[in-house]
Backbone as JSON, one array per atom type, in Angstrom:
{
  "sequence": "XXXXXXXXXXXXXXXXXXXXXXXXXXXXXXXXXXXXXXXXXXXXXXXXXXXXXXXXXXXXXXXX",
  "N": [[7.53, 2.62, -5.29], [8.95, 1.1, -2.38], [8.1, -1.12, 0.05], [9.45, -1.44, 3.68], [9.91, -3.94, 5.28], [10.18, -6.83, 7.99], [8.4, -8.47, 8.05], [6.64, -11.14, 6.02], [4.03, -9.89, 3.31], [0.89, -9.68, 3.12], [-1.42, -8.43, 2.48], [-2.17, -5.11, 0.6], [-3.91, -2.24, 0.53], [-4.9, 0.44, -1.16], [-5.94, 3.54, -0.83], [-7.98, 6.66, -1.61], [-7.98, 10.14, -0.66], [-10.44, 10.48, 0.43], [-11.54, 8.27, 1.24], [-12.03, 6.46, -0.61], [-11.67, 3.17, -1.91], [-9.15, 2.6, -4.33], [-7.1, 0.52, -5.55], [-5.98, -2.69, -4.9], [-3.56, -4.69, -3.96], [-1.99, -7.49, -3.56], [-0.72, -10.97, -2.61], [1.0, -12.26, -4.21], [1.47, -10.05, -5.95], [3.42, -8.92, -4.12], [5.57, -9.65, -3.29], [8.12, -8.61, -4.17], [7.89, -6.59, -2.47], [7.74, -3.98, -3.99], [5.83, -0.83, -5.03], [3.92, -0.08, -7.36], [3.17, 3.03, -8.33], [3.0, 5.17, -9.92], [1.19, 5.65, -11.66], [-0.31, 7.37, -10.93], [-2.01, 10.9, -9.97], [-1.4, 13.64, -8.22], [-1.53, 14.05, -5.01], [-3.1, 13.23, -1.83], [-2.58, 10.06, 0.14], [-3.91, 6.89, 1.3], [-2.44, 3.97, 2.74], [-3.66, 0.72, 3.27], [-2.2, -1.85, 4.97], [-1.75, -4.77, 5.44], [0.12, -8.11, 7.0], [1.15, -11.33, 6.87], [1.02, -12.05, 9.28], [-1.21, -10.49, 9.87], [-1.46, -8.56, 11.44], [-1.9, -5.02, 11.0], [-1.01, -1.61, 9.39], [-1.19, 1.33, 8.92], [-0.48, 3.51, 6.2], [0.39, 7.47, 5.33], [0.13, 8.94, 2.18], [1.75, 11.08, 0.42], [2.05, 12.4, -2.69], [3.58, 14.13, -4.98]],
  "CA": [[7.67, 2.74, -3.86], [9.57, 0.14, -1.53], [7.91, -0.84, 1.86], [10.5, -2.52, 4.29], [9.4, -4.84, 6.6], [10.52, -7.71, 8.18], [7.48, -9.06, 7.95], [6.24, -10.72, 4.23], [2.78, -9.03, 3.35], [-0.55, -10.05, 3.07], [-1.75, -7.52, 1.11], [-1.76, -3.52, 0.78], [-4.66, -1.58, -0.33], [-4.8, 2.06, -1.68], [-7.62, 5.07, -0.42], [-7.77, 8.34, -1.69], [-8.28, 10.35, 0.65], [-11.71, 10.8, 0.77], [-11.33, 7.01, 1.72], [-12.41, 5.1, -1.71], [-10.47, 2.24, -2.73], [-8.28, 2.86, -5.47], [-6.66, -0.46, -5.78], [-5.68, -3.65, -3.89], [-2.4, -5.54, -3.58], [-2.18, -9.1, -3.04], [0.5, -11.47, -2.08], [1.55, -12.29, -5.35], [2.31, -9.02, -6.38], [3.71, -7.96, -2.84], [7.0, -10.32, -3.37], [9.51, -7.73, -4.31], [7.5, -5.32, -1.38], [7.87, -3.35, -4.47], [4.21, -1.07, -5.48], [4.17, 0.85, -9.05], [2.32, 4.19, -8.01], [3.38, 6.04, -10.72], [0.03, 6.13, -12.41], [-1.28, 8.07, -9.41], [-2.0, 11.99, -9.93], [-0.48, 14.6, -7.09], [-2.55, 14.0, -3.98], [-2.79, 12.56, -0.59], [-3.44, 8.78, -0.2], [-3.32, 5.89, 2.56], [-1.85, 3.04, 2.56], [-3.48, 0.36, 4.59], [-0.73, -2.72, 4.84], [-1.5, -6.21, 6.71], [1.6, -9.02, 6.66], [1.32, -12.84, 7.16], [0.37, -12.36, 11.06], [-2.79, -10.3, 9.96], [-0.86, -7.04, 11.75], [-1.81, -3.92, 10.43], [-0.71, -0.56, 9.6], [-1.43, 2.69, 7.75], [0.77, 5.0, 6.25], [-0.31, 8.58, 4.71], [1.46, 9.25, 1.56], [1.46, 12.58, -0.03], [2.55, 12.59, -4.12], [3.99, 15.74, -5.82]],
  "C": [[8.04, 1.37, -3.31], [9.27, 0.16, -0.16], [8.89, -1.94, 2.1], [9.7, -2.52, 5.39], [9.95, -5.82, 6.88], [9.23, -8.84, 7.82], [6.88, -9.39, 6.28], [4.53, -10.35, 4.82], [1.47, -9.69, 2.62], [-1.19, -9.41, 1.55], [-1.86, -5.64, 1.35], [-2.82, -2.72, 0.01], [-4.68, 0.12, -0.59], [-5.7, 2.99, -1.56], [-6.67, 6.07, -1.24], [-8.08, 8.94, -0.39], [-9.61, 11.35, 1.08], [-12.43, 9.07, 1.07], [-12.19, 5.55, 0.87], [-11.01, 4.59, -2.07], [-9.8, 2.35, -3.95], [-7.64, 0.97, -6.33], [-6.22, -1.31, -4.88], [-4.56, -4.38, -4.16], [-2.45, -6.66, -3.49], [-1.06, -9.46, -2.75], [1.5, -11.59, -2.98], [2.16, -11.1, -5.81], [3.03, -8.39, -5.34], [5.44, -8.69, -2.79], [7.86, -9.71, -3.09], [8.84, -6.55, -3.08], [7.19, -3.84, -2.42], [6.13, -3.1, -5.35], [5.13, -0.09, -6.72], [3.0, 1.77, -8.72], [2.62, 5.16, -9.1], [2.27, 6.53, -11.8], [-0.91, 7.0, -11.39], [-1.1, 9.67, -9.98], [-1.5, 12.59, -8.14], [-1.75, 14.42, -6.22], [-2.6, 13.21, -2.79], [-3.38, 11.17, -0.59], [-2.81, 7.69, 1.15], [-3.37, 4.65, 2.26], [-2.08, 1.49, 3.49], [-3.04, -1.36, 4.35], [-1.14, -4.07, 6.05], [-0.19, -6.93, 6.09], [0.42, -9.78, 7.09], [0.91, -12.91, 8.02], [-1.13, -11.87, 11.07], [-2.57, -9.09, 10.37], [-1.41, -6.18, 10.23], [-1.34, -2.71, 10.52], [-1.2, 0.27, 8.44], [-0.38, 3.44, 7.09], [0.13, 5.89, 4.97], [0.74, 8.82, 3.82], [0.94, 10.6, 0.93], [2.71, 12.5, -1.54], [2.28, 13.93, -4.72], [3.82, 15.32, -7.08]]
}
């Protein structure tokens, strides 16, 4: 998965969606914006995304 932002990223952590942490992101690996979800089973999951300013956002993903 590829997030676009203008903004570089802080870090990006991973819920299920019964809202346990799955995994965490850092800066270092956030370079290419590029995550490797592909070890993930079919199921709904959120995405919650600070940048450099500390801004946050969510986003709900849903894997077939």
């Amino acid at each position: 998965m590829t997030l676009q932002t203008q903004e570089d990223l802080d870090s990006v952590v991973l819920y299920d969606q019964l809202g346990k942490r799955l995994q965490t992101f850092n800066q270092s690996q956030l370079v290419s914006k590029k995550l490797d979800l592909s070890h993930l089973p079919s199921g709904i999951y959120i995405l919650d995304i600070t940048d450099i300013s500390k801004n946050t956002g969510f986003i709900k993903l849903a894997i077939k």
